[in-house]
C-alpha positions in Angstrom: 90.2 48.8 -81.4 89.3 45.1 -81.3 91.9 43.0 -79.8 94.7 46.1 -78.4 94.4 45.4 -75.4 94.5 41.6 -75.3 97.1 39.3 -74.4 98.3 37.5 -77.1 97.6 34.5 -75.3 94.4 35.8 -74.5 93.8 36.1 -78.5 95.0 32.0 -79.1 92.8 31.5 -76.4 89.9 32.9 -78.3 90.7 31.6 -80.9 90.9 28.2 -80.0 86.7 28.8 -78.5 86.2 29.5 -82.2 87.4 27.0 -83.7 85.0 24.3 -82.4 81.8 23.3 -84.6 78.4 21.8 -83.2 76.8 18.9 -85.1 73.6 18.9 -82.9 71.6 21.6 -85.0 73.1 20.6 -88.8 72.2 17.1 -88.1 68.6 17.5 -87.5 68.6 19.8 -90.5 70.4 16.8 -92.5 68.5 14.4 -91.1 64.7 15.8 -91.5 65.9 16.8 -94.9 66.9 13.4 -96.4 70.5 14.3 -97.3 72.9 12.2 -97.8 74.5 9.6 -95.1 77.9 10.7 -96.2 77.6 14.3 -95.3 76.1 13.5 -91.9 79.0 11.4 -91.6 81.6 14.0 -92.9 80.2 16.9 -90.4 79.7 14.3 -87.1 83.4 13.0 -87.7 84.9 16.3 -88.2 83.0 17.4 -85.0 84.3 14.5 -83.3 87.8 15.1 -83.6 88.1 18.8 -84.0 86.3 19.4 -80.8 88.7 17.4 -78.8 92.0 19.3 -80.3 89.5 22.6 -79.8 89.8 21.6 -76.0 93.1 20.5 -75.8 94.8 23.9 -77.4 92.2 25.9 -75.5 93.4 24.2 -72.2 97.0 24.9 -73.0 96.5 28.4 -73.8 93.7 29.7 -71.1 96.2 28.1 -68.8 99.3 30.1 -69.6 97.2 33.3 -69.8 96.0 32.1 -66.3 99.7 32.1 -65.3 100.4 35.6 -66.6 97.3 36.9 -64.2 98.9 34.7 -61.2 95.5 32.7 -61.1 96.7 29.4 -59.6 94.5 27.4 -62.6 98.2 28.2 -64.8 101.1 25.7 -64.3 103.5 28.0 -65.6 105.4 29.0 -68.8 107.8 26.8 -70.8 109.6 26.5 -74.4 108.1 25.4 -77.5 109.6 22.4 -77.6 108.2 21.3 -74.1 104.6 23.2 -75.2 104.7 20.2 -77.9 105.5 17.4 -75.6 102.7 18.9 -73.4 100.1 18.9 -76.1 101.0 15.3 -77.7 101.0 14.0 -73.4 97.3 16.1 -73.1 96.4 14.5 -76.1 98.1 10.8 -76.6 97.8 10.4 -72.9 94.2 11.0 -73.0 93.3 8.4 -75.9 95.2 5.3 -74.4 93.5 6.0 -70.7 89.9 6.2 -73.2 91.0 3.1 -74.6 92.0 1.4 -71.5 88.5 2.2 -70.4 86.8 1.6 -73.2 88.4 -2.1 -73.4 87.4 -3.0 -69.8 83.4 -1.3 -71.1 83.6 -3.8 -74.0 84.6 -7.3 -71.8 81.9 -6.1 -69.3 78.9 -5.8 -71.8 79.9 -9.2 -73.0 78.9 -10.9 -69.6 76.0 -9.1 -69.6 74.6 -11.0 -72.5 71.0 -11.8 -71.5 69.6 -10.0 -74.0 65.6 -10.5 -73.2 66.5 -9.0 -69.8 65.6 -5.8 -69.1 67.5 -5.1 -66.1 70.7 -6.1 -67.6 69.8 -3.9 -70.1 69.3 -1.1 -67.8 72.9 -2.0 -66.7 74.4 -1.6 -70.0 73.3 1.7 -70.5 74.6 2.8 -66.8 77.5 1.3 -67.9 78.6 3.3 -71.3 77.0 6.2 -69.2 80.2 5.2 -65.8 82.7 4.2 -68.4 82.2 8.2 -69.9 82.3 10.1 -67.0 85.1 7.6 -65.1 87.6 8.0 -68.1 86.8 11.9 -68.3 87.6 11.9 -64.3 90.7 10.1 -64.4 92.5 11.3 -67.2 91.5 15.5 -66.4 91.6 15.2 -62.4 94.2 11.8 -61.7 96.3 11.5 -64.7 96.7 15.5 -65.8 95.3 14.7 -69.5 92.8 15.2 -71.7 89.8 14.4 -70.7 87.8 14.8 -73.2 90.6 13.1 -75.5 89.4 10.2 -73.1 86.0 10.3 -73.5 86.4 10.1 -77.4 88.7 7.3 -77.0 86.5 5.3 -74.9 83.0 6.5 -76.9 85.5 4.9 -80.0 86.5 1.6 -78.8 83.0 0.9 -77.3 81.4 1.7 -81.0 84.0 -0.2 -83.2 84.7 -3.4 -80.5 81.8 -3.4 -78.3 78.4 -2.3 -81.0 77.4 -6.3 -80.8 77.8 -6.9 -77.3 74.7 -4.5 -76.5 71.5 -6.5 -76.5 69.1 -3.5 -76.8 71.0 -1.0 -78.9 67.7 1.0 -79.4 67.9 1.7 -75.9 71.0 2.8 -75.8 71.0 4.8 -78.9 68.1 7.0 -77.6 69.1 7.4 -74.3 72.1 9.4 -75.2 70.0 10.9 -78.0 67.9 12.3 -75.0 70.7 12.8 -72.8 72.7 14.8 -75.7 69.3 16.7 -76.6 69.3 17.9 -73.2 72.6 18.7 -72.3 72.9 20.9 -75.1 69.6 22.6 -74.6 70.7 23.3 -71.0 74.3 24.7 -72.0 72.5 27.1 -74.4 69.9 28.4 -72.2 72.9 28.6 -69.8 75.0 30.4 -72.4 71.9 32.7 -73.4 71.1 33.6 -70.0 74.3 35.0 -69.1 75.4 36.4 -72.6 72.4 38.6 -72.3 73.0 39.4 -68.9 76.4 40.6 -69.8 74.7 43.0 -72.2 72.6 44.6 -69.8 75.9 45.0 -67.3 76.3 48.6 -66.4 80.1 48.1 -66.4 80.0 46.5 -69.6 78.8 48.4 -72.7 78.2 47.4 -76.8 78.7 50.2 -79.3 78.1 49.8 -83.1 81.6 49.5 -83.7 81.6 46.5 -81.6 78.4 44.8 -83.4 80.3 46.0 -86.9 83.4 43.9 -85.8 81.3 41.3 -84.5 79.8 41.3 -87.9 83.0 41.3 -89.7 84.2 38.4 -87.7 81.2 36.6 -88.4 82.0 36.7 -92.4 85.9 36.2 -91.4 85.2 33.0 -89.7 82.9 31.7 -92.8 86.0 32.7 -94.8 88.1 30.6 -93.1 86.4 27.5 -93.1 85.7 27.5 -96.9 89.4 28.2 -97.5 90.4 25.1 -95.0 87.8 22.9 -96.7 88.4 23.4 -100.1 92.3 23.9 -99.4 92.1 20.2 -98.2 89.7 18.8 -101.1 92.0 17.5 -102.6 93.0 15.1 -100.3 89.7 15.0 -98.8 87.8 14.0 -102.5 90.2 11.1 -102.4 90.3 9.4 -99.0 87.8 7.4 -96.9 84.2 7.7 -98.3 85.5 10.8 -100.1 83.2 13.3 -101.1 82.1 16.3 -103.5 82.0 19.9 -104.3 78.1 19.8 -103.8 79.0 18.5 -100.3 82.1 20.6 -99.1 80.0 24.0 -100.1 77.5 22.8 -97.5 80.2 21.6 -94.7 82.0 25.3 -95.1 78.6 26.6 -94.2 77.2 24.8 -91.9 79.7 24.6 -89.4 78.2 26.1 -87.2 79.6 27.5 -83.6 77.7 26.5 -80.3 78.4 24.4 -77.5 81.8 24.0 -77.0 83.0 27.6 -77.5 80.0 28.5 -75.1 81.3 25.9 -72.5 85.3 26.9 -73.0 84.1 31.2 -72.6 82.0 30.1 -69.6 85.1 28.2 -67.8 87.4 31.1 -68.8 85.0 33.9 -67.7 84.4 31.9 -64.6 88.0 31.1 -63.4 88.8 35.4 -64.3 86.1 36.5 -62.4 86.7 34.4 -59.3 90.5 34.6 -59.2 91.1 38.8 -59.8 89.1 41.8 -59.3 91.2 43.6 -62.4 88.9 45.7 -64.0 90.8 45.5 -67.9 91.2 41.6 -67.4 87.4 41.3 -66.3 86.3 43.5 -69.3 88.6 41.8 -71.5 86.9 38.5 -70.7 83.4 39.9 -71.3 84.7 41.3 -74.6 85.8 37.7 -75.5 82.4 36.2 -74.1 80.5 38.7 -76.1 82.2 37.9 -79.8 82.0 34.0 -78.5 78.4 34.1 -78.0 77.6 36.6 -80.8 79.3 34.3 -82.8 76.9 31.0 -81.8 74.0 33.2 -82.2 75.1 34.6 -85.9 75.4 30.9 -87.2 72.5 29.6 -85.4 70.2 32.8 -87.2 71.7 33.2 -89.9 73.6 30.0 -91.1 70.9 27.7 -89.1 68.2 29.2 -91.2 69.7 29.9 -94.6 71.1 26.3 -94.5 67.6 24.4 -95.5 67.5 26.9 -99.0 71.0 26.2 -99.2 70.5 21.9 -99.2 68.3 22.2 -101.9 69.8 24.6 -104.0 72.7 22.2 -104.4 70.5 19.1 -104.6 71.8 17.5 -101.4 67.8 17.4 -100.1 65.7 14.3 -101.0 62.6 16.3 -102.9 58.9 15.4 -102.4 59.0 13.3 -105.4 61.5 11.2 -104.4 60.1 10.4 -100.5 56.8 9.7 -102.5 58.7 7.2 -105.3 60.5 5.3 -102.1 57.0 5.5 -99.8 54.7 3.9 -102.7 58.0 1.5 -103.1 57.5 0.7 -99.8 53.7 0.1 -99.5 54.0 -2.2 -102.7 56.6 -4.2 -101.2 54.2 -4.6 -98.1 51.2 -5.9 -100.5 53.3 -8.2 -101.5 54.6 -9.6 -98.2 50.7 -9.6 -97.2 49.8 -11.4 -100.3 52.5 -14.3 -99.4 51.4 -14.5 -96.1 48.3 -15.1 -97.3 49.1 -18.0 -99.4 51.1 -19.2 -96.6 48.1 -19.0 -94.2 46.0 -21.1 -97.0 48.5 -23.3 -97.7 48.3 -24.5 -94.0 44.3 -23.8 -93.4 44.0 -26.5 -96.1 45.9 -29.1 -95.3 44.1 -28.6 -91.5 40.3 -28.0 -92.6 39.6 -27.9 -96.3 35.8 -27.1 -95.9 36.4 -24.4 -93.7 39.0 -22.8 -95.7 37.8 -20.1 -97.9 35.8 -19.0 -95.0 38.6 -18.0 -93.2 40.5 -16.8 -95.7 37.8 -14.0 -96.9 38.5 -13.2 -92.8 41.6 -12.9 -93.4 41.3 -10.7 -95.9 38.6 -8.5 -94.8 41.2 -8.0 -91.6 44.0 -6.6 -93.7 43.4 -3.1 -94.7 46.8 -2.5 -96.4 46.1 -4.6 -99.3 42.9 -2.6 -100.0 44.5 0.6 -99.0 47.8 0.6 -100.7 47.0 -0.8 -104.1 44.1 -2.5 -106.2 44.3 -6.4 -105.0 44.3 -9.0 -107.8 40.4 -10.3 -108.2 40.7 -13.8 -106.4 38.0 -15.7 -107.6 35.9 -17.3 -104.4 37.3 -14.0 -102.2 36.0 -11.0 -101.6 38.5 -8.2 -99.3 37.1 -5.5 -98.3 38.6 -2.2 -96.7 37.6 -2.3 -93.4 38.5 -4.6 -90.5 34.7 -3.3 -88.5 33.4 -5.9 -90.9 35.4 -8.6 -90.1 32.8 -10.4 -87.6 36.5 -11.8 -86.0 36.5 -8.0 -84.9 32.7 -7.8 -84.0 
């Protein structure tokens, strides 16, 4: 049976993997699908912090089951009581090193302030990129916190103190887009690889009673998350930006699992495997990689592709009509920006050369193709625009 003969701290540890959610995949959805800024906002920021209490418990846990196995990663048993002052030092401990660090980040991008250099702006992306991975490092490896409590905390106080300092913020904004992009893509080709190496394992086998409880987790987990997200409603309807009933059906669905309960089965798998040749503890840990990576692939099939339907169904997705209303919006509001600049440009061509005026001016207009493309122009008498800028002798 599923679970008998696991630890119990082996099952909190499990747990914990599946609790995490991954934004990456749900935010392109949202994004390509015109959905509202809110509910990008809602699912990033729950992401945000649930990810980093995801790692923190998971730490805890995996490390007491460690213990129990005498695999030196454990630091040994305690009380309740102390397990709380552990978390909140993990966790608390972790934030102010991520703030120190983020605070020392912000004063440093203010001296480098010459905004039409590029090599300072090289520097401030190298920076955000060494203020990450330094706060990580010292709060995990020096300081015995959370490091990825650390990383939030600094990614935090660079964002809400530091945003204006940046002088290319384009720059910066898709180089961690890339860098994200790929990380991910790495972890789940990483993930893949191994998850279906452990299903060809002769030592490790997958009946349909395994694939049926897989399964039945799969709609447990879904469960779950609309019973969290609608028990906290309430509250959550009220508070912040709020939000709506349209918006939490689509939150309890696509959270999807991914990256960090690949990353967290990985670690555990790894340190098991490295530290004990124990047959039930090794096939325990498969057992646990299997339903963790099952679990990623389920959502990202079934969930990942179900999710698009599901946006428009509840009207969250901008439709056709709607992109077409803003884009025609948009193209008037250009023809009328051309059409002042145009006065503008006569304005000044007059007071300069008044003979040579109209001249130009039917240049001018033969040489902007928006105005001819986008809408009819208004007959100008003296003018005559046409579509193409080949006939613009200015163009030859």
């Amino acid at each position: 049976m599923l679970f008998a003969s696991y630890d119990y701290l082996h099952i909190l540890s499990f747990i914990a993997m599946l609790s995490g959610t991954d934004p990456v995949a749900v935010q392109s959805l949202l994004n390509s699908a015109g959905a509202p800024h809110r509910l990008n906002m809602h699912i990033s920021g729950e992401s945000l912090l649930n990810d980093g209490s995801v790692v923190v418990l998971a730490n805890i846990f995996s490390s007491l089951y460690f213990y129990e196995l005498g695999i030196p990663a454990g630091f040994g048993t305690f009380s309740v009581g102390e397990g709380f002052v552990y978390f909140f030092r993990l966790s608390l401990g972790g934030c102010a090193i991520g703030f120190a660090f983020g605070v020392v980040t912000v004063l440093m991008l203010k001296f480098l302030n010459r905004r039409l250099s590029d090599e300072e702006n090289v520097v401030q992306v190298v920076l955000t990129v060494s203020s990450a991975y330094l706060s990580y490092f010292t709060s995990e490896v020096i300081c015995l916190c959370s490091g990825i409590m650390a990383t939030i905390a600094c990614g935090i106080t660079v964002k809400v103190l530091g945003e204006t300092f940046i002088n290319d913020y384009m720059l910066t904004l898709h180089f961690w887009q890339v860098t994200a992009e790929l990380l991910n893509t790495l972890l789940f080709v990483l993930g893949g690889c191994l998850w279906g190496d452990l299903l060809s394992k002769d030592t490790f086998s997958t009946t349909a009673e395994d694939w049926g409880y897989l399964a039945l987790l799969f709609v447990i987990l879904i469960a779950i998350r609309f019973l969290l997200v609608f028990g906290l409603y309430p509250l959550t309807s009220r508070i912040g930006i709020g939000t709506n009933v349209k918006e939490s059906i689509f939150m309890s669905y696509g959270g999807f699992r991914g990256s960090v309960g690949i990353a967290l089965a990985l670690s555990l798998s790894a340190q098991v495997y490295n530290n004990t040749d124990d047959e039930e503890t090794r096939n325990n840990t498969d057992q646990m990689f299997f339903l963790v990576g099952g679990i990623s692939v389920f959502t990202l099939l079934i969930n990942g592709m179900t999710a698009g339907p599901l946006l428009s169904a509840l009207g969250l997705a901008a439709t056709e009509k709607t992109r077409q209303a803003v884009l025609e919006n948009y193209k008037q509001q250009m023809v009328q920006v051309c059409f002042v600049l145009v006065v503008m440009v006569r304005c000044v061509l007059y007071l300069l050369t008044p003979k040579l005026t109209p001249l130009l001016l039917n240049h001018l207009l033969e040489c902007t193709p928006i105005i001819c493309k986008t809408t009819q122009p208004r007959k100008m008498e003296g003018y005559r625009p046409l579509c193409y800028p080949s006939s613009c002798p200015l163009f030859g």
